[in-house]
Every structure is written in structure tokens, then in C-alpha cells.
KOLSELUM-533068 format. One record per residue (C-alpha): residue number from 1; x, y, z; residue in three letters. Coordinates in Angstrom, 1 decimal. Layout:
<sites>
SITE	NUM	X	Y	Z	ALA
...
</sites>
This chain:
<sites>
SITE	1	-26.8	19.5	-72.9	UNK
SITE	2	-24.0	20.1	-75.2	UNK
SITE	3	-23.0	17.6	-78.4	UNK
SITE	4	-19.1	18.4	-77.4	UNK
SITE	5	-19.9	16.5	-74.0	UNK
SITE	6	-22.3	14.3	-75.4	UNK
SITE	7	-20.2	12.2	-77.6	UNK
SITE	8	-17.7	10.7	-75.4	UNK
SITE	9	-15.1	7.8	-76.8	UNK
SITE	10	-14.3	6.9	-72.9	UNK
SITE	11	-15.6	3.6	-72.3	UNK
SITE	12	-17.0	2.0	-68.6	UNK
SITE	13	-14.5	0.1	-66.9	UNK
SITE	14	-11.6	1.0	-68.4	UNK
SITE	15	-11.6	5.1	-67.7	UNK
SITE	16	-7.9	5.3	-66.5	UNK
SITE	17	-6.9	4.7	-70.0	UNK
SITE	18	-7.4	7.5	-72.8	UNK
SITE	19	-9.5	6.7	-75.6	UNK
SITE	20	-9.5	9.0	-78.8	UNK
SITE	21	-11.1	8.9	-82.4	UNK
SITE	22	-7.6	7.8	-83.8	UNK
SITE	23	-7.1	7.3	-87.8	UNK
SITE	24	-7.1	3.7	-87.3	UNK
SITE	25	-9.3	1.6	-89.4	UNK
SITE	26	-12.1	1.3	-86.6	UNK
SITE	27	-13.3	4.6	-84.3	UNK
SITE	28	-14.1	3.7	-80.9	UNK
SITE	29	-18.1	3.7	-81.4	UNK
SITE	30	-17.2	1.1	-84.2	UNK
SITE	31	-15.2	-1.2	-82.0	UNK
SITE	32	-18.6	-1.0	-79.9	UNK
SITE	33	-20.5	-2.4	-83.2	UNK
SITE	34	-18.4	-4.7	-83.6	UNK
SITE	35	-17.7	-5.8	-79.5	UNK
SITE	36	-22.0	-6.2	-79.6	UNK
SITE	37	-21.8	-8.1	-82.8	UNK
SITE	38	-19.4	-11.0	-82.0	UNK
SITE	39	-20.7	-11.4	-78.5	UNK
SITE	40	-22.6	-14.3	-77.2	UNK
SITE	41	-25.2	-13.0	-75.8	UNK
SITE	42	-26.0	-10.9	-78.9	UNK
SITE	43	-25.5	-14.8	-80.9	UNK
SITE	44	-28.6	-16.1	-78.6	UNK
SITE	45	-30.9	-13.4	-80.0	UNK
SITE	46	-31.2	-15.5	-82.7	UNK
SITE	47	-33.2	-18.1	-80.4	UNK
SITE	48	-35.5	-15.6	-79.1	UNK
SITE	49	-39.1	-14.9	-79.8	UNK
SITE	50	-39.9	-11.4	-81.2	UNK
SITE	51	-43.4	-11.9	-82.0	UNK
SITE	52	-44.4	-15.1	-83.4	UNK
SITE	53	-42.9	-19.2	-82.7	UNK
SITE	54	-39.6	-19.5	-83.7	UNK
SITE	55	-39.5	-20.6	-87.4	UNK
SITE	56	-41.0	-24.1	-88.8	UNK
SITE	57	-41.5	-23.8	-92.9	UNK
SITE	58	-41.7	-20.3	-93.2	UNK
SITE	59	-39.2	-18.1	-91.9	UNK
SITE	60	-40.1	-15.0	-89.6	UNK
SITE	61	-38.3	-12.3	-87.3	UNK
SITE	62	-36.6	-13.4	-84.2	UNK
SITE	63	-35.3	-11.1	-81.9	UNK
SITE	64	-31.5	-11.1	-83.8	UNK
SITE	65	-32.8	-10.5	-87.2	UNK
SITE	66	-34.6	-8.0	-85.6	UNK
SITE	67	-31.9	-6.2	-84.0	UNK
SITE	68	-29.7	-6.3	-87.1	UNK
SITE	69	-32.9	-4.2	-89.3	UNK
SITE	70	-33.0	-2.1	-86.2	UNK
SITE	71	-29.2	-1.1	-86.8	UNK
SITE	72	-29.6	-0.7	-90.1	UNK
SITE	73	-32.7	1.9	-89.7	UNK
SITE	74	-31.1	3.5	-87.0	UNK
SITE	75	-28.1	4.0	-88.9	UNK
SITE	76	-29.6	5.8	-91.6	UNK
SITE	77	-31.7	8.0	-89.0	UNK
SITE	78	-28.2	9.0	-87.7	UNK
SITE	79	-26.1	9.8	-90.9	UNK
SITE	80	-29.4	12.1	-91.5	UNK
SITE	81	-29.4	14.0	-88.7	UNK
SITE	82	-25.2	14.5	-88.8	UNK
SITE	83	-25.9	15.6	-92.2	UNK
SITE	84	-28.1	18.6	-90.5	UNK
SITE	85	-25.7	18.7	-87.3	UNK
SITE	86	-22.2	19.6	-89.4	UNK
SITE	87	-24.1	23.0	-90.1	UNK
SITE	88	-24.4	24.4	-86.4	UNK
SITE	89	-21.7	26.3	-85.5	UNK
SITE	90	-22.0	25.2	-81.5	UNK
SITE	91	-20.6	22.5	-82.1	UNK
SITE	92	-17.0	22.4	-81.8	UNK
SITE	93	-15.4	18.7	-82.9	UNK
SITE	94	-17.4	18.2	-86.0	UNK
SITE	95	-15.4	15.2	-87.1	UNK
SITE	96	-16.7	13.3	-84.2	UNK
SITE	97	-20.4	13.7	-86.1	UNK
SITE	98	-19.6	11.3	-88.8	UNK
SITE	99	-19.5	8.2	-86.0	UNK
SITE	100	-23.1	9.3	-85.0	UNK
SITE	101	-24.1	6.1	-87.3	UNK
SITE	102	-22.0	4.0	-85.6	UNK
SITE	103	-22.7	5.1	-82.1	UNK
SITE	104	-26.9	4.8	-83.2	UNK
SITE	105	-26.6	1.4	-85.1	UNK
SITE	106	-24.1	-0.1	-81.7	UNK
SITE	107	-26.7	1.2	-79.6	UNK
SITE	108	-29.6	-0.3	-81.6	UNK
SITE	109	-27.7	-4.4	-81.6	UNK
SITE	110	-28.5	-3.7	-78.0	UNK
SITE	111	-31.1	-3.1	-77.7	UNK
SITE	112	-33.3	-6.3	-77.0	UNK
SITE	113	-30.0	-8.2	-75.8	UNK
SITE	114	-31.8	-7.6	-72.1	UNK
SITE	115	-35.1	-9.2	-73.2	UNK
SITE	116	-35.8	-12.7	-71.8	UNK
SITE	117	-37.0	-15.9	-73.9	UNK
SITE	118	-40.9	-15.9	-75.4	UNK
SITE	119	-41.1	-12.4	-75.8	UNK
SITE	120	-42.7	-9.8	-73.8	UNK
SITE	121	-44.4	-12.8	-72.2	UNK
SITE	122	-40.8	-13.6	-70.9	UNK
SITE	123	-40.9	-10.2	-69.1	UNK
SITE	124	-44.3	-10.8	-67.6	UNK
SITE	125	-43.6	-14.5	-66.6	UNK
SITE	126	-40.6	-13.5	-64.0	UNK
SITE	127	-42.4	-10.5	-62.6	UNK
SITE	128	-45.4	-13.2	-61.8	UNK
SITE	129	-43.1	-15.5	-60.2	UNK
SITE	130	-42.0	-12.8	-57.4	UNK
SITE	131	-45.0	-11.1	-57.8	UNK
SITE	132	-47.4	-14.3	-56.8	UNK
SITE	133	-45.8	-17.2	-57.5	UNK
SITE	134	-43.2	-18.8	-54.8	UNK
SITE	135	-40.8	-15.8	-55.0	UNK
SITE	136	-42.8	-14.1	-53.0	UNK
SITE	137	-40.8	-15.5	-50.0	UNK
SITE	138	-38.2	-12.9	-51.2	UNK
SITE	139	-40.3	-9.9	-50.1	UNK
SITE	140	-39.5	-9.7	-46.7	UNK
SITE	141	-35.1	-10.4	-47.0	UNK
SITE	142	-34.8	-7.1	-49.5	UNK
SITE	143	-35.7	-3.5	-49.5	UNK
SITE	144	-38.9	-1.9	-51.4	UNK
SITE	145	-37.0	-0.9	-54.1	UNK
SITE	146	-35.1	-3.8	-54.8	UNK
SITE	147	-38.3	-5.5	-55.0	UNK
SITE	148	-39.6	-3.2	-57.3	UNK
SITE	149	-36.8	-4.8	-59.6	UNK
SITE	150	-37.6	-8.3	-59.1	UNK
SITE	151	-41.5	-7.4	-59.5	UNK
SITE	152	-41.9	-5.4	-62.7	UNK
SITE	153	-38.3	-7.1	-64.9	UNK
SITE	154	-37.9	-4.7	-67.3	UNK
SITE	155	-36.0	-5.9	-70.2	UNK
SITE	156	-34.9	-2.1	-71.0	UNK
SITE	157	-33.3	-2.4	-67.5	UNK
SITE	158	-31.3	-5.6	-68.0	UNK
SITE	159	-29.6	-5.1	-71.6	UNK
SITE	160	-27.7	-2.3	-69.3	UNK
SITE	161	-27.3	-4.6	-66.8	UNK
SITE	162	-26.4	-7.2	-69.3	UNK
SITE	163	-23.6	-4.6	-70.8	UNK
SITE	164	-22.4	-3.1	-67.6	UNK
SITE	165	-22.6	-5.5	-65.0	UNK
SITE	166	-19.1	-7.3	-63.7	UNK
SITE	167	-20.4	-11.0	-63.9	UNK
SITE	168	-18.3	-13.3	-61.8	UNK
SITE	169	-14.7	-14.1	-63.5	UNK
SITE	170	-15.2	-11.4	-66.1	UNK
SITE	171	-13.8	-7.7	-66.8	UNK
SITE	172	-14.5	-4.2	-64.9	UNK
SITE	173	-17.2	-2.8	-67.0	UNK
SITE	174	-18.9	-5.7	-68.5	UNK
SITE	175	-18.4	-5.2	-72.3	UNK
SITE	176	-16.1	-1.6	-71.6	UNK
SITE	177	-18.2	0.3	-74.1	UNK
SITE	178	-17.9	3.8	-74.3	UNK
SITE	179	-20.4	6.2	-72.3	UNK
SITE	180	-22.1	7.6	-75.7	UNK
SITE	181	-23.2	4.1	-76.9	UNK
SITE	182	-24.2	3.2	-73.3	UNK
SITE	183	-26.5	6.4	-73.1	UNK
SITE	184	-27.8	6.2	-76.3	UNK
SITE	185	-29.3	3.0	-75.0	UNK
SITE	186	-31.1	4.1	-72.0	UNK
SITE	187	-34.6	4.8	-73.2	UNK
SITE	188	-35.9	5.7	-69.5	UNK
SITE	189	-33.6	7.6	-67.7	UNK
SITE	190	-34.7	6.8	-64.2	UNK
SITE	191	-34.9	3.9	-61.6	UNK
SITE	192	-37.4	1.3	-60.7	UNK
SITE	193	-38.1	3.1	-57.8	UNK
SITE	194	-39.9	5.6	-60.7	UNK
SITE	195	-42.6	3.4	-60.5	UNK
SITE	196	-43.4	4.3	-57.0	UNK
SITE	197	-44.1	7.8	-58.9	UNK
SITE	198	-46.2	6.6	-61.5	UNK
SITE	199	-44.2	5.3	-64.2	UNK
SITE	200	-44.5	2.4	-66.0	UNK
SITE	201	-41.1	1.8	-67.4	UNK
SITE	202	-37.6	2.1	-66.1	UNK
SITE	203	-34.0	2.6	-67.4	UNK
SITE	204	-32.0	0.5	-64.7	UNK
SITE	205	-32.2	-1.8	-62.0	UNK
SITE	206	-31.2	-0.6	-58.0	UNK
SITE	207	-27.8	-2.5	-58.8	UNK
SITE	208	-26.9	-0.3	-62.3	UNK
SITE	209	-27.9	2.9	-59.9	UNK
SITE	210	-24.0	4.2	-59.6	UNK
SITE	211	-23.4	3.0	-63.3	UNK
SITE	212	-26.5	4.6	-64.2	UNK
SITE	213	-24.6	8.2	-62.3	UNK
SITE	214	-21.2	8.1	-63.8	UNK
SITE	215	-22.7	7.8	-67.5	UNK
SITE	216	-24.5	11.0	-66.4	UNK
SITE	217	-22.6	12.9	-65.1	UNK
SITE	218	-19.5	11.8	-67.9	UNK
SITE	219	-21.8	13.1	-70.6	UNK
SITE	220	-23.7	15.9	-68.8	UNK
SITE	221	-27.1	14.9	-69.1	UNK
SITE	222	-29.5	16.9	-68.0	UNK
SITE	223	-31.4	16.1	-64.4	UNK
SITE	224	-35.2	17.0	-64.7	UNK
SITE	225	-36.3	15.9	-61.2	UNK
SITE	226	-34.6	14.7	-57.9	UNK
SITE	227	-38.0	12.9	-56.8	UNK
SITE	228	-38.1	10.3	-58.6	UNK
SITE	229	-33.9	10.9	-59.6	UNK
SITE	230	-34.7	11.6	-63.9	UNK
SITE	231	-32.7	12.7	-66.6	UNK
SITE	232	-33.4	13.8	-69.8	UNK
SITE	233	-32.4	11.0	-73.0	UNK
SITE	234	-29.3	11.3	-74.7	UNK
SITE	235	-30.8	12.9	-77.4	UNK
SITE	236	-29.3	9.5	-80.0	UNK
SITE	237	-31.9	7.6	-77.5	UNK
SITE	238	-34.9	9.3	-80.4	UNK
SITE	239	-33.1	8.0	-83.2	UNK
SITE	240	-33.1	4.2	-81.4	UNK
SITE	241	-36.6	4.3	-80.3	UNK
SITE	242	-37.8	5.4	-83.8	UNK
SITE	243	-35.3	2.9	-85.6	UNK
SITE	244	-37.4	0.3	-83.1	UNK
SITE	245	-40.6	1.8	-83.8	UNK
SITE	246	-40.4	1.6	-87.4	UNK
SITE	247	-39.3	-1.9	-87.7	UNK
SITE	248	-41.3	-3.6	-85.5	UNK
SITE	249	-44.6	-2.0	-86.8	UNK
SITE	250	-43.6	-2.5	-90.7	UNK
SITE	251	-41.9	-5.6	-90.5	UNK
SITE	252	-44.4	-7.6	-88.3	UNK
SITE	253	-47.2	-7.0	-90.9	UNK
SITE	254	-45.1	-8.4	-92.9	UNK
SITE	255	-44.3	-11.7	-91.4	UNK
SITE	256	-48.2	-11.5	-90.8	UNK
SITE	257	-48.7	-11.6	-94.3	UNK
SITE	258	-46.1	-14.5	-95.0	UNK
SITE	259	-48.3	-16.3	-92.3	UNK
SITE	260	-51.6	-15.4	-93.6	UNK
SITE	261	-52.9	-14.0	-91.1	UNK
SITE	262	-53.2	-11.3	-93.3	UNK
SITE	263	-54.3	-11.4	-96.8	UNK
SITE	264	-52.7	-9.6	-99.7	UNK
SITE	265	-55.4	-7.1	-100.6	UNK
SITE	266	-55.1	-5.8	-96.7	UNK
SITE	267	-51.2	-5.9	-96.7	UNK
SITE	268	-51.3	-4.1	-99.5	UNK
SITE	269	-54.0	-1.5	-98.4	UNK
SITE	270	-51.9	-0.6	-95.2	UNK
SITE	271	-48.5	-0.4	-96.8	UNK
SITE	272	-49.8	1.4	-99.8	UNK
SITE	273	-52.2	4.3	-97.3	UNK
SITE	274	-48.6	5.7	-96.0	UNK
SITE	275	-48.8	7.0	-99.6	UNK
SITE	276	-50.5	10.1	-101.3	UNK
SITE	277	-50.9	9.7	-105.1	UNK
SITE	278	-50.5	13.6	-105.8	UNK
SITE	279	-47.5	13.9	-103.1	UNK
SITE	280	-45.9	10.8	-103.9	UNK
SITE	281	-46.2	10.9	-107.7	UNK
SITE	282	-42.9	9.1	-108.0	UNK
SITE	283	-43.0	6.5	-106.2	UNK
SITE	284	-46.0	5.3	-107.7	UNK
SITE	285	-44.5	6.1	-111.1	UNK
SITE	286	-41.6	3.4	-109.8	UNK
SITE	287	-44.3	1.1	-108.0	UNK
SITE	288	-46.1	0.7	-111.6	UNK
SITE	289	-42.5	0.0	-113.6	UNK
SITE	290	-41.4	-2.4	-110.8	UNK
SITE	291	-44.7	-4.7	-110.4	UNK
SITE	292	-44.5	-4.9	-114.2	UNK
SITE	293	-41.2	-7.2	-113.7	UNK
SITE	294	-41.6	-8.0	-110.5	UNK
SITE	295	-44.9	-10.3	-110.2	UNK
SITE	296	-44.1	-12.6	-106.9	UNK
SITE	297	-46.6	-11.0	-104.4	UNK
SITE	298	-43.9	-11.8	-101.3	UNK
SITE	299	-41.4	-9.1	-103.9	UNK
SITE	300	-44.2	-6.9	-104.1	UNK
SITE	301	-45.0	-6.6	-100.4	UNK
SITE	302	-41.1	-6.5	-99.6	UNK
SITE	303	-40.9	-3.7	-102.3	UNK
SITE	304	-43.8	-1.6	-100.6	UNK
SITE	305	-42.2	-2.4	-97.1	UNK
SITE	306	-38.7	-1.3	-98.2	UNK
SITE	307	-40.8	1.7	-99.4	UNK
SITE	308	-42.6	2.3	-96.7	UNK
SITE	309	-39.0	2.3	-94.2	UNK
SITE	310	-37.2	4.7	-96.4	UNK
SITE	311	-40.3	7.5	-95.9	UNK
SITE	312	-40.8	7.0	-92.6	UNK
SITE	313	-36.7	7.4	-92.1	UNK
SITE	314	-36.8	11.0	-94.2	UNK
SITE	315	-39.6	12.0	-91.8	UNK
SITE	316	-38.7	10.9	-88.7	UNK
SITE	317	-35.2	12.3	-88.8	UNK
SITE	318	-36.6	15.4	-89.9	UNK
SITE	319	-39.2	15.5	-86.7	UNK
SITE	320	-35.5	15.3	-85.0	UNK
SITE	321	-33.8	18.1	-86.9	UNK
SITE	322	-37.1	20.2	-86.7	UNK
SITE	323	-37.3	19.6	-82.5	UNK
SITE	324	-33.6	19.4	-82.1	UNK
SITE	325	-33.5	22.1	-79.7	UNK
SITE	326	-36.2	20.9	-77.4	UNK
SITE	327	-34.2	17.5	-77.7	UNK
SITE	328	-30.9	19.1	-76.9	UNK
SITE	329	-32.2	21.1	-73.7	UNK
SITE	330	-34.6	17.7	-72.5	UNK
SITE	331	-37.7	19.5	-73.3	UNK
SITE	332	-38.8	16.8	-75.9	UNK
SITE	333	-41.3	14.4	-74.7	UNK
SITE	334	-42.6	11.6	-76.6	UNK
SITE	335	-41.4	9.7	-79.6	UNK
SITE	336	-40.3	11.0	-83.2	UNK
SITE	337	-42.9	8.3	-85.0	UNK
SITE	338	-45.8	10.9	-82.6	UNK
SITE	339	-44.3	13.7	-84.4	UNK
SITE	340	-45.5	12.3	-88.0	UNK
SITE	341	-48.1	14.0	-89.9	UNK
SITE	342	-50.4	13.8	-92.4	UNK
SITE	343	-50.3	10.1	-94.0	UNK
SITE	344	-47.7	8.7	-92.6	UNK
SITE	345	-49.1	9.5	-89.1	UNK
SITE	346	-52.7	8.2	-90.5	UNK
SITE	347	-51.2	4.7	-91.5	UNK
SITE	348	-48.9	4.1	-88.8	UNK
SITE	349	-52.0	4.5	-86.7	UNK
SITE	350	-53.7	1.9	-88.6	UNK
SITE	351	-51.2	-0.7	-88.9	UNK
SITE	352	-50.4	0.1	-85.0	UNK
SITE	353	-54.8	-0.8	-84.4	UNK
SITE	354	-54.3	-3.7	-86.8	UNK
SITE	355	-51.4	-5.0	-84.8	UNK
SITE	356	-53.1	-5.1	-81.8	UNK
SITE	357	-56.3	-6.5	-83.4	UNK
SITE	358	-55.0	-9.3	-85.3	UNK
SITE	359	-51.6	-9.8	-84.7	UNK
SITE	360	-50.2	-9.9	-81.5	UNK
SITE	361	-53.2	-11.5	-79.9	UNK
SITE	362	-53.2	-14.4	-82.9	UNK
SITE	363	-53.1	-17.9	-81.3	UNK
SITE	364	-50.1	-18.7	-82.2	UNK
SITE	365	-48.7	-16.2	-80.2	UNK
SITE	366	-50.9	-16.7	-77.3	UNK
SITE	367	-49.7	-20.1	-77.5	UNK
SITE	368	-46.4	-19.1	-77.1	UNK
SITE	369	-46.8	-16.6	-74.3	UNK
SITE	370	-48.2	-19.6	-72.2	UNK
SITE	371	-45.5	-21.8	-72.5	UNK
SITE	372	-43.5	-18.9	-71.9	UNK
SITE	373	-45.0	-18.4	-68.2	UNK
SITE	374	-44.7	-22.1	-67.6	UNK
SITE	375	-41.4	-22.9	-68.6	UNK
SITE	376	-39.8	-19.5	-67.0	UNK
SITE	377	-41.6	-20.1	-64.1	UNK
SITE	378	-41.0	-23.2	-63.2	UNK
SITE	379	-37.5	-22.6	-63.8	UNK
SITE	380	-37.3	-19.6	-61.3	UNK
SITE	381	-39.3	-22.0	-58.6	UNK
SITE	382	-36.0	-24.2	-59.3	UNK
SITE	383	-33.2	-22.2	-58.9	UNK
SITE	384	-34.7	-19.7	-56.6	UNK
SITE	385	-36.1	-22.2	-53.9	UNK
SITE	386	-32.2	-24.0	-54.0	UNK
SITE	387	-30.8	-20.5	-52.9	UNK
SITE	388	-33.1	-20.6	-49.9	UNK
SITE	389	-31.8	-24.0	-48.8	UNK
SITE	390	-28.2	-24.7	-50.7	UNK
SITE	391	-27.9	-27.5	-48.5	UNK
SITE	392	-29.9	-30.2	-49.3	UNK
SITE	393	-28.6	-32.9	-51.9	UNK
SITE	394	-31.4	-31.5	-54.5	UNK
SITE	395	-30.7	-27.4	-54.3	UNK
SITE	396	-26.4	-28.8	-54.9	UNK
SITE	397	-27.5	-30.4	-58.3	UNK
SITE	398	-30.0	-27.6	-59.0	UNK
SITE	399	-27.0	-24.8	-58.5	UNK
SITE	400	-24.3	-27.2	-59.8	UNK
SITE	401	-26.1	-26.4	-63.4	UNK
SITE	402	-25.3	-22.5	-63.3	UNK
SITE	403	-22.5	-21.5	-64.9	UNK
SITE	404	-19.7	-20.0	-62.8	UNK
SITE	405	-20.3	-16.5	-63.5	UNK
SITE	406	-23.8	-16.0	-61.8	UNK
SITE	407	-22.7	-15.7	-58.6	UNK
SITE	408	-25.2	-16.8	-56.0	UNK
SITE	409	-22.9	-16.7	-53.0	UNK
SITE	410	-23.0	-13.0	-51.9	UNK
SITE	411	-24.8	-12.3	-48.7	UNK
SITE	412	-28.0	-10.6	-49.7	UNK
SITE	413	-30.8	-12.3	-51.5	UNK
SITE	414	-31.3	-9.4	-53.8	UNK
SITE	415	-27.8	-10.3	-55.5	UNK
SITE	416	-28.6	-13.8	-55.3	UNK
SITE	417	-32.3	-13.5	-57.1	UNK
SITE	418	-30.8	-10.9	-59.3	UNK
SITE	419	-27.7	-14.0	-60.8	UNK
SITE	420	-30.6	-16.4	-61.2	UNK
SITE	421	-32.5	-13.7	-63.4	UNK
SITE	422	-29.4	-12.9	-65.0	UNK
SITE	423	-29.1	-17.1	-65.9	UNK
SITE	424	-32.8	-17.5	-66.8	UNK
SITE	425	-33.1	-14.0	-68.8	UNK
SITE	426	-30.7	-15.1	-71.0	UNK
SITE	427	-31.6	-18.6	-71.9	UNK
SITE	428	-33.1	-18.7	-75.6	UNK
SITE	429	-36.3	-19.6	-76.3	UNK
SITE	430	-34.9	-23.1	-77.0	UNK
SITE	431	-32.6	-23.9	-74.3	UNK
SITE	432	-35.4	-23.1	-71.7	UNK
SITE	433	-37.3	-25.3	-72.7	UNK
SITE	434	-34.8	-28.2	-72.8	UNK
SITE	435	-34.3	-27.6	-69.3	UNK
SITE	436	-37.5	-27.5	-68.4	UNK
SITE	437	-37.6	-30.7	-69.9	UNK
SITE	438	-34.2	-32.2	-68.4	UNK
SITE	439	-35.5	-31.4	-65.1	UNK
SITE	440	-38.9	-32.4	-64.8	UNK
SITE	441	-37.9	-35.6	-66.6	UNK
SITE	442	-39.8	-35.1	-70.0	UNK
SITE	443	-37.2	-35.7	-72.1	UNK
SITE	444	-36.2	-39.4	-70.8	UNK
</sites>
């Protein structure tokens, strides 16, 4: 693979027309910031669960907040790794480099937008409904691989659906953003029908498959395998996984902390083991001058975390730079935060143990994940059973409640189940409930 080819300004939908880096106030991989940004489905992010309930006193992440640290992190991943990039003579159109930000941090507002209400519970609630709930029915009306979409939703899978996808009454190309920012998305660059392989992930449902293609083959990605079809990553897809990586890890302890499930002596103790007092003599110089003034303990803990992002940034992009020719020829093949050493790679281990320990399987977040199954589920049962029998005076008021662009009048029931995924996937946390609630009568 080739940077040159690689950063592309065309966008999906609209390739007749020719797109350059102009001098205009805005490049093209900022109109895609920007595009993401003021768009409705990226608004409802800020509805969805990341971890824990949706706020009550105390604030905490939601998916949108999120997203926006995400962007920020991957951002400064990016201008990091340009920095390193203007010195390699290969690369012809060096001017393109200093959008690399722009095309990372567009990439990273993305990235969740496919994710469905109540969190990763969200993901495992619609895959239960085909896989044993009523959905089932479905099985025998599609192919194996279609079903593989409908069993296993991948929320990976559906922001480039979500992106790409030409809902009913709107434009060719979904959101027309250009191939680079699309690619740089795509975390798994391969099918559903992967899993039939082995893997536990995908990057795209059967219905992106030709969308999937043309951003291929546009930006000369590299094809690993014909059996299952795999590509290499865009090698920006590193610098959106680690911006994830980092800010989900760091930033859920804490909101942990703000909860109390964690105490401050063992916030503290994680944050501060990323740290070496003979290698890090500075910072802890800085620590001591800032707790001085600084004698909130919510500061302190958003001083350490702050800390904490900025090191693991300077590493992480350096694990890039240092494997940047595996990256560049698809030899690369796990995540940059595995490439950290020494204490960082020590504490992110810990806090990644802790997380798992304490944190995500805390009540309040089991709690969440069962209303999660119930409301999605029973939602599905809704609109899925009214597509099997439009006829009767019930499934017309059922389908009368979609909005006009989910079509469900094509022919094949893959298209149909796939628009009443589309409609529940992108309910917030919120608004699933209320209709839960409108239609089983709760809320007279």
C-alpha cells in the first residue's frame, strides 16, 4: 500500500465530480468532521449508554461524549505520526499529510454512531432475538450469510452501514464522505461470512459488500486472503483503535471513581503505576506543584487522567512510527496499545483486569444490560412479526410508526429485517424505552 493512494479526497456517491484539497477554508476530510458532527444520528449518541445508566446526579460518559474524547485523542495520534511521515521521501503529496488529523479525528465521531441503545448489551439483545427469540422464523427466507448478519449485529458493521447506506428518500452515498475517512473506519476488513472462518468480528454487513469493494480497490488496500475475502486496515484504522483504546480504559475508571465504585487510594494507585519515579522525574516534579493548589480530589484524578492520555498518546504513536512499515505493507497484526512496554503496558493491564473485575460487571450496569434485552427485544418481536403479516389492522399501526426512510417494502426479507434493525439500532437509550412503553400500554 502506498500513502499517495491511500489518502483519497473522492467521496462515495458522488465520484463523477472531482474533489481536491482546495485553499478554501475547510479541506475535504474537514467537511467530513464537520458533515459527522452536525448530523442526527451522531446528536442521538448523546442518549446512548457507554458503560454505565444514563446520568441522574452525577454525570458520566455516554456514547457522544465519548466519541468527541475519542476525536480528540485520535487527532493528536495523527498530527504525531504526520510529524514523522513529512520525513519519508516515498511519499509524493506531502501537503495532503497535514489533514491526517482531520481524516483520524472524522473517522473517530464515527465510530460508535453504528452501536445500538444499552450498550454492548444492545448488540447482544438483537443477535438473541434472530438467534432464539421469534426471529428465528427468518432463517429459512434468507441465505447463510445473510443470516450470519442478522445473528451476530456487529455495531462495527452498521456505523458503515449507517454512513454508506442509501436510506429511502435520501442521497447516493449515504453521508458522501470521502473513501480515506470511510476506510479509516473499518476496523475488520472482512464480511460476516468471516465468521464462518473463525472470526469473531466483522467490518460490514452482506449488503455494504460492493461498498465495502470500491473503497478497496479506490484506495489500494491490500487483499490478504480470498477465503474468507480480507484486506489489510487502512493503516489510520491503528490510530482509531488506539484513540478508542485509550479512552475507554482511562476514562471509565474514572467515572468509576466519580461513582464510587472505586475509592481514591485505588484510582490513584492505577493512574499513578503508568508512572516511573526515576523515568518520569518531571512529571512528578509537576504532580507535587499542582496538588499543592489543586486540593479537590475529582481535579486531582482529572489531573492524573489527563496525564495518563498524553503518555500513552507519545507511546502509542511511536509503536506506529516504529512498525510503520509492517503497517504500510498489512503485516501488522494486533493493536498499538499491545505494542506498549514497560509501565505503561504493566498498568494498562491492570486497569484493563480491574475493568473487568469491578466495573463492567457492577449492578448498575447489569441492570442496564437487562432492560436492554427486554426492551430491544420486544421491539424487534413488534416490527419484525408485522413484516410477516402487513395485513392485519395491528401489523398497519405497528409499520405506520417507521419513519419513511426504512423501507420495508422490497421483496426479500433480508432487506426488510435489515430497515427494522436500521429503525431499532438507532433509537437512544431513551426513546426505546418510551416505545416500549407506548406500546405495551405502560405509560397510560
Amino acid at each position: 500500500m502506498n500513502w499517495d493512494k491511500l489518502l483519497s479526497a473522492k467521496r462515495l456517491g458522488t465520484e463523477n465530480r472531482e474533489y481536491k484539497n482546495t485553499d478554501e477554508i475547510r479541506s475535504q476530510f474537514q467537511r467530513d468532521y464537520d458533515r459527522i458532527i452536525f448530523s442526527s444520528p451522531f446528536r442521538r449518541l448523546q442518549n446512548k449508554t457507554q458503560v454505565f445508566p444514563l446520568p441522574g446526579s452525577i454525570f458520566v460518559h455516554n456514547r457522544l461524549t465519548h466519541s468527541l474524547e475519542v476525536a480528540s485523542v485520535g487527532r493528536s495520534l495523527a498530527n504525531l505520526v504526520a510529524q514523522d511521515l513529512r520525513q519519508k521521501n516515498d511519499i509524493k503529496n506531502k501537503e495532503i499529510l497535514n489533514d491526517l488529523g482531520s481524516i483520524v479525528s472524522a473517522a473517530c465521531l464515527a465510530h460508535d454512531m453504528g452501536n445500538p441503545p444499552f450498550g454492548h448489551a444492545g448488540e447482544e439483545a438483537i443477535s438473541k432475538y434472530f438467534k432464539e427469540g421469534n426471529g428465528k422464523k427468518i432463517q429459512n427466507v434468507v441465505t447463510e450469510e445473510e443470516w450470519i448478519d442478522l445473528t451476530n449485529f456487529e455495531g462495527n458493521a452498521n456505523a458503515l452501514r449507517l454512513l454508506t447506506h442509501q436510506f429511502k428518500g435520501r442521497r447516493s452515498g449515504g453521508f458522501a464522505l470521502t473513501y480515506s475517512t470511510l476506510a479509516t473506519l473499518i476496523k475488520y476488513p472482512y464480511g460476516s461470512d468471516a465468521m464462518l472462518q473463525g472470526k469473531k468480528k466483522f467490518g460490514y454487513f452482506q449488503a455494504e459488500k460492493e461498498t465495502f469493494l470500491k473503497i478497496a480497490n479506490e484506495l489500494g488496500l491490500k487483499k490478504l486472503s480470498d477465503e474468507p475475502l480480507t484486506y489489510a486496515r487502512h493503516p489510520l484504522v491503528f490510530l482509531v483503535e488506539a484513540a478508542d483504546d485509550i479512552c475507554y480504559e482511562i476514562m471509565d475508571i474514572e467515572d468509576a471513581h466519580k461513582l464510587k465504585i472505586l475509592d481514591t487510594p485505588k484510582t490513584f494507585d492505577l493512574l499513578l503505576e503508568f508512572f516511573d519515579e526515576e523515568a518520569d522525574k518531571k512529571f512528578y516534579k509537576n504532580k507535587e506543584e499542582i496538588f499543592r493548589e489543586v486540593t479537590d480530589i475529582n481535579e486531582q484524578v482529572a489531573y492524573l487522567r489527563a496525564s495518563v492520555i498524553g503518555k500513552l498518546i507519545r507511546e502509542t504513536a511511536q509503536v506506529f512510527i516504529d512498525n510503520h512499515d509492517k503497517i504500510i505493507n498489512g503485516d501488522y497484526n494486533q493493536s498499538l496499545i499491545k505494542g506498549l512496554t514497560g509501565k505503561s503496558e504493566e498498568a494498562f493491564e491492570s486497569c484493563k483486569k480491574l475493568a473487568i473485575r469491578q466495573i463492567y460487571n457492577h449492578k448498575s450496569v447489569v441492570k442496564i444490560e437487562l432492560t436492554g434485552f427486554n426492551v430491544l427485544g420486544t421491539l424487534l418481536d413488534e416490527f419484525i412479526t408485522a413484516i410477516f403479516s402487513p395485513d392485519s389492522d395491528y401489523s398497519k399501526k405497528i409499520l405506520s410508526i417507521l419513519p419513511s426512510q426504512f423501507d420495508v417494502e422490497e421483496h426479500s426479507f433480508y432487506k426488510k429485517a435489515m430497515s427494522i434493525v436500521d429503525f431499532v439500532s438507532g433509537m437512544t437509550d431513551l426513546y426505546a424505552v418510551d416505545l416500549y412503553k407506548d406500546i405495551k400500554g405502560i405509560n397510560l
